[in-house]
C-alpha positions as CSV (number, residue, x, y, z in Angstrom):
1,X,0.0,0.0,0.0
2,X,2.8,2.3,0.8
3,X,4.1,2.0,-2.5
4,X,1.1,2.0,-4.2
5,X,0.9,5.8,-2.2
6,X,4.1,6.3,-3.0
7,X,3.6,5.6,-6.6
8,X,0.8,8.5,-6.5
9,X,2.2,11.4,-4.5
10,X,5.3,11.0,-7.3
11,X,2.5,11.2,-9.9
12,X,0.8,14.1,-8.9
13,X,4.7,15.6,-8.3
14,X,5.4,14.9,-11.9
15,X,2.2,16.3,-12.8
16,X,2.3,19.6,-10.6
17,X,5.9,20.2,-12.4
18,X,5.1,19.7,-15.5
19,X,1.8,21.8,-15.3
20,X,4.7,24.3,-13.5
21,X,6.4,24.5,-16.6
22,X,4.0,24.8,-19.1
23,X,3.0,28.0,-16.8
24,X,6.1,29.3,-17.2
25,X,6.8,28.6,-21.1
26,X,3.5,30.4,-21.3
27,X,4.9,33.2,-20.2
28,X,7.8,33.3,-22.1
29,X,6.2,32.4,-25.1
30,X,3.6,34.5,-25.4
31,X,3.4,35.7,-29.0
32,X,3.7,39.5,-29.4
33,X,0.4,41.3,-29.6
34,X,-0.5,42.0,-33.5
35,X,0.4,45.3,-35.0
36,X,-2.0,47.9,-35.7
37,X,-3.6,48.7,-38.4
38,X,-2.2,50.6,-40.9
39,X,-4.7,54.0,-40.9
40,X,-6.8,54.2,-44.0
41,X,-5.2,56.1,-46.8
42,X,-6.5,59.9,-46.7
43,X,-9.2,60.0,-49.6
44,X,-7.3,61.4,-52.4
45,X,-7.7,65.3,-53.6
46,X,-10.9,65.6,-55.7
47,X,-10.1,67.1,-58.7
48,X,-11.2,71.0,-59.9
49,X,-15.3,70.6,-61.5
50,X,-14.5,71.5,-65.0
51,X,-16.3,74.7,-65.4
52,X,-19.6,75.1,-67.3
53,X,-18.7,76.1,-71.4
54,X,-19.8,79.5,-72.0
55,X,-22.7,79.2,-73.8
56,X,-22.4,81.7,-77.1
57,X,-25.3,82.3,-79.3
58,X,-26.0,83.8,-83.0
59,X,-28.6,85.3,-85.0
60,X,-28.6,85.6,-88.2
61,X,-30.5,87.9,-90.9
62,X,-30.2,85.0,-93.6
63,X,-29.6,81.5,-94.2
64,X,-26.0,80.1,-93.3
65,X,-26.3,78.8,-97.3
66,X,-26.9,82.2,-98.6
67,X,-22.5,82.0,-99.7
68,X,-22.8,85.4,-98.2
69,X,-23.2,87.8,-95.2
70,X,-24.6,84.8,-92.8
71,X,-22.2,82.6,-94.6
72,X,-19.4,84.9,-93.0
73,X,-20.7,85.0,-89.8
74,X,-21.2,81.5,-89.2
75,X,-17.7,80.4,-90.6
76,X,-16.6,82.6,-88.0
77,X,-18.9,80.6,-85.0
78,X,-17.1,77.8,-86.1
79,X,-13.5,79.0,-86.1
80,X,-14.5,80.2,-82.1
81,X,-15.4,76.5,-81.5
82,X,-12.5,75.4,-83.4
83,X,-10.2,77.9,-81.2
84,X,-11.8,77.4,-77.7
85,X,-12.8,73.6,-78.1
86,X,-15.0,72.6,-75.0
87,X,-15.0,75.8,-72.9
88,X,-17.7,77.4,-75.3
89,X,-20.9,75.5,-76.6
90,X,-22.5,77.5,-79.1
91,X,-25.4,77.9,-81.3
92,X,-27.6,79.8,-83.9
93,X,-31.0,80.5,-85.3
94,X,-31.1,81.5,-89.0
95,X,-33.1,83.8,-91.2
96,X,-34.3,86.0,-88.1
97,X,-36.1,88.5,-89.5
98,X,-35.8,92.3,-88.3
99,X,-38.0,93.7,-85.5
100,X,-40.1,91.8,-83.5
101,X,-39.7,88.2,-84.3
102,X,-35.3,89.3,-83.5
103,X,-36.5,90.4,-79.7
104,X,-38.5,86.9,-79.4
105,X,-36.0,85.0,-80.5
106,X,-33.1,87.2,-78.6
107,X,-35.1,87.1,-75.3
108,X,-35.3,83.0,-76.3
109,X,-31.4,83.3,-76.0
110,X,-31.0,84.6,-73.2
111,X,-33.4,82.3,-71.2
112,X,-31.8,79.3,-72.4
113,X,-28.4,80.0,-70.3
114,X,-26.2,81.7,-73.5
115,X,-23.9,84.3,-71.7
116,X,-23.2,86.2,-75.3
117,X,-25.4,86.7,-78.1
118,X,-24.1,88.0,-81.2
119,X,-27.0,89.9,-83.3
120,X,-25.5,90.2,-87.1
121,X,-27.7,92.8,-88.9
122,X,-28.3,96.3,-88.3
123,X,-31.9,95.6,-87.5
124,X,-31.5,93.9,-84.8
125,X,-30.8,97.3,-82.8
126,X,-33.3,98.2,-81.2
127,X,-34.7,94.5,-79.9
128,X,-31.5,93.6,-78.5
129,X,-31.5,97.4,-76.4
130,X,-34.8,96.0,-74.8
131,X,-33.2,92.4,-74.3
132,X,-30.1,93.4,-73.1
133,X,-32.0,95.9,-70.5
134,X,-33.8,92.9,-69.1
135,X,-30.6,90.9,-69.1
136,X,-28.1,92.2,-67.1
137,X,-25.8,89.3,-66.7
138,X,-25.7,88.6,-70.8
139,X,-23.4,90.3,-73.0
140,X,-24.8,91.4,-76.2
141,X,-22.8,92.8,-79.4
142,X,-24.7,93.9,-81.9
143,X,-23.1,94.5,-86.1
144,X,-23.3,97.4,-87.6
145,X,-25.2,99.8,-84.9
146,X,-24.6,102.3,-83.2
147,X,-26.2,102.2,-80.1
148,X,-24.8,100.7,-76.6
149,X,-25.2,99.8,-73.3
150,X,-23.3,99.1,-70.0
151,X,-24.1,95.2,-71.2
152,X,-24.1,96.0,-75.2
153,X,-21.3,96.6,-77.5
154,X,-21.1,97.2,-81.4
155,X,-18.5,95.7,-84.2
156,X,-18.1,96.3,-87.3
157,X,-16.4,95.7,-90.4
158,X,-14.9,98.4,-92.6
159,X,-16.5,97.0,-95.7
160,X,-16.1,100.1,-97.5
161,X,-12.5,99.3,-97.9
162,X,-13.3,96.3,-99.6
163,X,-15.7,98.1,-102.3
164,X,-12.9,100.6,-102.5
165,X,-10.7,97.5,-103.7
166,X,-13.0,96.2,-105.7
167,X,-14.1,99.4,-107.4
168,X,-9.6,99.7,-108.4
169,X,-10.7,96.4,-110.6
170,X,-13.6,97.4,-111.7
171,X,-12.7,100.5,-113.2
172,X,-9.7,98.5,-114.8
173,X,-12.1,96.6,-116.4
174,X,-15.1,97.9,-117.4
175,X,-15.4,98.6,-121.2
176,X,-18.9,100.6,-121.1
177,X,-17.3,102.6,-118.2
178,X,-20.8,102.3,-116.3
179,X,-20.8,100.0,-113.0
180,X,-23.5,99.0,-111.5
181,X,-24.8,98.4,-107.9
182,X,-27.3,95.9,-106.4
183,X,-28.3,97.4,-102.7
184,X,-30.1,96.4,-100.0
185,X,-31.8,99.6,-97.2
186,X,-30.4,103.0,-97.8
187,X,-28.4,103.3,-94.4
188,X,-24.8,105.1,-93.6
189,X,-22.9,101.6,-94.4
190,X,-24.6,100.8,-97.8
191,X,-24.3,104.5,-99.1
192,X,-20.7,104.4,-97.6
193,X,-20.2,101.0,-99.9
194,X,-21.6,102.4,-103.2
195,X,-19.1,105.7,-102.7
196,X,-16.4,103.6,-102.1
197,X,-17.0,101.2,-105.0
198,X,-17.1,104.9,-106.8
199,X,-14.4,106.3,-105.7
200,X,-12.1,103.0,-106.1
201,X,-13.1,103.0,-109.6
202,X,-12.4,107.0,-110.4
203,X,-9.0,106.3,-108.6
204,X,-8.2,104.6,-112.4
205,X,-10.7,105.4,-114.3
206,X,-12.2,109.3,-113.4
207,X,-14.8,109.0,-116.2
208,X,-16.6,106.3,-114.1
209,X,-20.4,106.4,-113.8
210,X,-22.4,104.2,-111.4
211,X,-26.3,103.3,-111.1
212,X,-27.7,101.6,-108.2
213,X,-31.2,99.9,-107.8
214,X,-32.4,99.2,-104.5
215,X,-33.8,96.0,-103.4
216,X,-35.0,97.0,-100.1
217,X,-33.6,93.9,-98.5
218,X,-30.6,92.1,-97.4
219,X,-32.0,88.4,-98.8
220,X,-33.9,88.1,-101.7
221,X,-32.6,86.2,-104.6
222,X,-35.6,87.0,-107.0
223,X,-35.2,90.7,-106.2
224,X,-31.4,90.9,-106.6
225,X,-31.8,88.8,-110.1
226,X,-34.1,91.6,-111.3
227,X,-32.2,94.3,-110.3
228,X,-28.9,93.1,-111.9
229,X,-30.5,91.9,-115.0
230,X,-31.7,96.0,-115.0
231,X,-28.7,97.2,-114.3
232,X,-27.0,95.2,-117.3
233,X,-29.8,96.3,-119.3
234,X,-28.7,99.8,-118.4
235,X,-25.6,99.7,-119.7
236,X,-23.6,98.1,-116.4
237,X,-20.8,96.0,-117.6
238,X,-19.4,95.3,-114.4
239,X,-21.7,94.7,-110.9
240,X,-21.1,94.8,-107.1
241,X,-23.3,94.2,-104.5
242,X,-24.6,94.8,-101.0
243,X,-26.8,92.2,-100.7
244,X,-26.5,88.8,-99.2
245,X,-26.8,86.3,-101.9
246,X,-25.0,85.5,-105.0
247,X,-27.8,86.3,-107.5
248,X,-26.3,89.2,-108.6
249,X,-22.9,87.2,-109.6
250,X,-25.2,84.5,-110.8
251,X,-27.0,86.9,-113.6
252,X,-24.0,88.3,-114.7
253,X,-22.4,85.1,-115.8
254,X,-25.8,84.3,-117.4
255,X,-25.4,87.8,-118.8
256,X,-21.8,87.4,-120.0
257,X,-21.0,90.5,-117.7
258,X,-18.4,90.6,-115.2
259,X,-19.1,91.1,-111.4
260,X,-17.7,90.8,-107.8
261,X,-18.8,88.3,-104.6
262,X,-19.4,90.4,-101.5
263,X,-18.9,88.7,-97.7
264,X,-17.3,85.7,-98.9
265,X,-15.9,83.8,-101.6
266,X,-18.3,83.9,-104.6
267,X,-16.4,82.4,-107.4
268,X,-17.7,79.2,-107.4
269,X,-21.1,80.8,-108.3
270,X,-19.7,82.4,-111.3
271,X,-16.3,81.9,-112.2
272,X,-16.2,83.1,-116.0
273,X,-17.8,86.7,-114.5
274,X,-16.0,86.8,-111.1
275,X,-13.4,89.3,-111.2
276,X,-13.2,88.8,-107.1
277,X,-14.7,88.6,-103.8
278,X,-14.7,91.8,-101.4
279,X,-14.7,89.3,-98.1
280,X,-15.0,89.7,-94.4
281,X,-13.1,87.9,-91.8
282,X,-15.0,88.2,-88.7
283,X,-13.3,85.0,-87.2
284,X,-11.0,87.5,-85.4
285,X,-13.0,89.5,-83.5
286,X,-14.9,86.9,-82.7
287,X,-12.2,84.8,-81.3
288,X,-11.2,88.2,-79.2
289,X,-14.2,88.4,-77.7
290,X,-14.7,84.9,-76.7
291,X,-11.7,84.8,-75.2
292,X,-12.7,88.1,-73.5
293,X,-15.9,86.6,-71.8
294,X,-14.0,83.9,-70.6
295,X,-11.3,85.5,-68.9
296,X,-13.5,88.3,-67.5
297,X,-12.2,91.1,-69.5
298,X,-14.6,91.7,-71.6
299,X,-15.8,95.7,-71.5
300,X,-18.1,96.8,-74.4
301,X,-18.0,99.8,-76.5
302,X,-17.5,100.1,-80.1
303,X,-15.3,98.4,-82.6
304,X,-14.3,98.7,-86.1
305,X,-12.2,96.5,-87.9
306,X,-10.6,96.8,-91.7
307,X,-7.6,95.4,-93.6
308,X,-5.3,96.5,-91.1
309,X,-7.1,93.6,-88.6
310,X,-7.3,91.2,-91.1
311,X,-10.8,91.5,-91.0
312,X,-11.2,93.0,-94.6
313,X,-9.9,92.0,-98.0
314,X,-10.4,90.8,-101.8
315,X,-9.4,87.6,-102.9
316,X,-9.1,85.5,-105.8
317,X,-9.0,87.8,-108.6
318,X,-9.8,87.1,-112.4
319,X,-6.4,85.5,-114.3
320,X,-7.5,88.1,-116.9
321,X,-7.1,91.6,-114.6
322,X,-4.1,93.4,-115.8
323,X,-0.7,93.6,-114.0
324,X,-1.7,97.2,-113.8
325,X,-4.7,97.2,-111.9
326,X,-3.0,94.3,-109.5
327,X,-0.1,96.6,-109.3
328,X,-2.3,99.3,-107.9
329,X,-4.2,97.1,-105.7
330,X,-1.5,95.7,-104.6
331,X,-0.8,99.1,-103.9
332,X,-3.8,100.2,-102.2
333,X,-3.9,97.1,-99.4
334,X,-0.6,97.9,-98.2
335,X,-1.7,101.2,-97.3
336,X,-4.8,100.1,-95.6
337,X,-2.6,97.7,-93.5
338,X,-0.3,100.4,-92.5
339,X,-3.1,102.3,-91.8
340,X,-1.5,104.9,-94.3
341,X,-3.7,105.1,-97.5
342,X,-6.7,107.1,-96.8
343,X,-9.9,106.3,-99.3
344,X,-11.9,109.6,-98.2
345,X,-9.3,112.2,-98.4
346,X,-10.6,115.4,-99.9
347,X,-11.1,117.3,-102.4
348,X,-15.1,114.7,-102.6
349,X,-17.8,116.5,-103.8
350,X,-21.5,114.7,-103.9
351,X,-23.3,114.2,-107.6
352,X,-24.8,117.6,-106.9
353,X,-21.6,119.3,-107.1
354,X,-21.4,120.4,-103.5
355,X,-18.4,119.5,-101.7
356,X,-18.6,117.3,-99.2
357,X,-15.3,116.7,-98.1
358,X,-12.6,119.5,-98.6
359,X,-9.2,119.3,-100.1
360,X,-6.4,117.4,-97.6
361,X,-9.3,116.7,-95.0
362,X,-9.5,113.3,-94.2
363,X,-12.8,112.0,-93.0
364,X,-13.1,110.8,-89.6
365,X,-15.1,107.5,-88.0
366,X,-18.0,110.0,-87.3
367,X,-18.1,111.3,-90.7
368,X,-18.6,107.7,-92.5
369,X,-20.8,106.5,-89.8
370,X,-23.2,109.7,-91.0
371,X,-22.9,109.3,-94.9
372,X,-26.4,110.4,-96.4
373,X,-25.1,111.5,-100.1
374,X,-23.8,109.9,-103.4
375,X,-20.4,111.1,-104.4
376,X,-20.0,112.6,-107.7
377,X,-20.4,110.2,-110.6
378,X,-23.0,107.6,-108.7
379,X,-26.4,108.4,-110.8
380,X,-29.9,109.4,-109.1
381,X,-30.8,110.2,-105.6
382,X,-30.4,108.7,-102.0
383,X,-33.6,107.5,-101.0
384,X,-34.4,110.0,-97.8
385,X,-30.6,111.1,-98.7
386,X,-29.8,115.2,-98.5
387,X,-29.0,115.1,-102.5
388,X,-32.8,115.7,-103.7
């Protein structure tokens, strides 16, 4: 029995050591407590919002297919988009007419978000003086005007210097020595154009005559046809234009008469009577503007671009025009770029004989903004005009 005791209080040693050291390598052996976390990356930076395109809208007198006035304009909207990619977004409505249907469609403009509206004719005026009053936060530039507000500029083009150019041709090559002239509403810029057509003319040729017929419109192919197919029936060997399709070009080639594309590049509508195309560029001012409104600096007021802005010129003349008469235009563009030829530089008289314009004056911008009178050698009578 003692052994058998024995035998168990040497068990229960063994065990009570054993347990002992299990305890104790516990201890030792306890594994290290797990690391932390790593904290959660900080949320990267959201990126700048892209701002909102500025919204830019047109209207336009005429169709964008007339090959003309609109035509210019909206070659220009697309050179902006082409210039300023996604930061603009812009749009147009075509053949707006004058009065009230433009202040509809204007007001339509500016409730649709555009943040500048460009109105394209001089008709437009007066609607967009109402809009613009109602719409402080829109910029409005309006062609050809004159009137502005705080949120309202004007631009023009000096077109005169293009009928100037044109008229150097013409009087090169007309062989009846009458010209003839297709025009639209008897205001400052279209009397301005007939002069200068005029004056460009008498500059080579001082025996120059020219008779207008007035359409009463800026687009209306059936009215321009008649009026040139008049004018050629007159007597007009050589026609220019200020009207907005390319009818009149059109009937002189059907004529066998020669005659000029106005705005932009007509020749494809008559290239055995196109002797060139008095063209506007408005894709520069238009980018400056743009770019204006979208870095805040745009400011208003008046402009009044020519050749010297690249904004003005006459392109692809006849292969038949004389060295001559290339020499001279030649001649005549480089001045206007310098801004050293002057086109209405006294002595001018109007077809009544009464001078107008004195010896060695030059006229100013107010002076051609007010033009009421046909220079000597334009036949007839301004309609309204002073020369009754």
């Amino acid at each position: 029995m003692f052994d058998a005791r024995k035998r168990s209080m040497l068990k229960l040693a063994a065990l009570a050591a054993a347990a002992s050291a299990l305890l104790a390598c516990g201890k030792k052996e306890d594994p290290a407590p797990a690391a932390a976390a790593p904290p959660a990356p900080e949320a990267a930076a959201s990126a700048p919002a892209r701002p909102e395109p500025l919204k830019v809208a047109f209207a336009y007198v005429g169709p964008v297919g007339d090959g003309g006035w609109s035509f210019a304009h909206d070659s220009a909207r697309k050179a902006v988009e082409k210039e300023f990619g996604d930061r603009v977004q812009t749009s147009f409505v075509e053949s707006v007419p004058e009065g009230a249907d433009a202040e509809r469609v204007l007001r339509d403009m500016a409730s649709q978000g555009n943040k500048l509206i460009f109105g394209t004719t001089f008709g437009y005026m007066e609607p967009m003086l109402k809009v613009a009053a109602d719409h402080g936060d829109v910029k409005f530039e309006h062609a050809t005007g004159y009137k502005t507000a705080e949120n309202m500029a004007t631009y023009d083009s000096r077109t005169y210097e293009g009928a100037y150019m044109a008229g150097v041709i013409a009087g090169a090559m007309t062989k009846t020595g009458t010209l003839g002239v297709v025009a639209s509403v008897p205001i400052p810029e279209v009397i301005r154009n007939i002069d200068s057509f005029t004056l460009g003319a008498q500059s080579v040729n001082p025996g120059i005559r020219t008779r207008v017929v007035w359409v009463g419109e800026w687009f209306n192919p059936p009215k321009e046809t008649e009026a040139a197919t008049a004018l050629i029936n007159g007597g007009a060997d050589v026609l220019m234009q200020n009207t907005d399709s390319s009818a009149v070009l059109q009937t002189a080639e059907k004529m066998g008469k020669r005659g000029f594309g106005w705005d932009s590049d007509m020749t494809a509508y008559g290239p055995r009577a196109h002797l060139g195309s008095a063209v506007i560029n408005w894709a520069p001012y238009y980018i400056k503007t743009v770019g204006d409104a979208l870095d805040g600096k745009w400011t208003g007021g008046r402009a009044w671009w020519g050749v010297k802005e690249g904004a003005i010129d006459l392109v692809s003349l006849a292969a038949d025009v004389p060295d001559q008469a290339r020499a001279k235009l030649a001649e005549v563009k480089a001045g206007l770029q310098a801004g050293a030829y002057q086109i209405w530089k006294g002595p001018i008289a109007d077809n009544a004989g009464n001078e107008v314009l004195p010896s060695g004056a030059v006229a100013d911008d107010g002076f051609l903004g007010r033009i009421n009178f046909y220079v000597k050698g334009v036949e007839g009578k301004v309609p309204g005009g002073d020369n009754k």
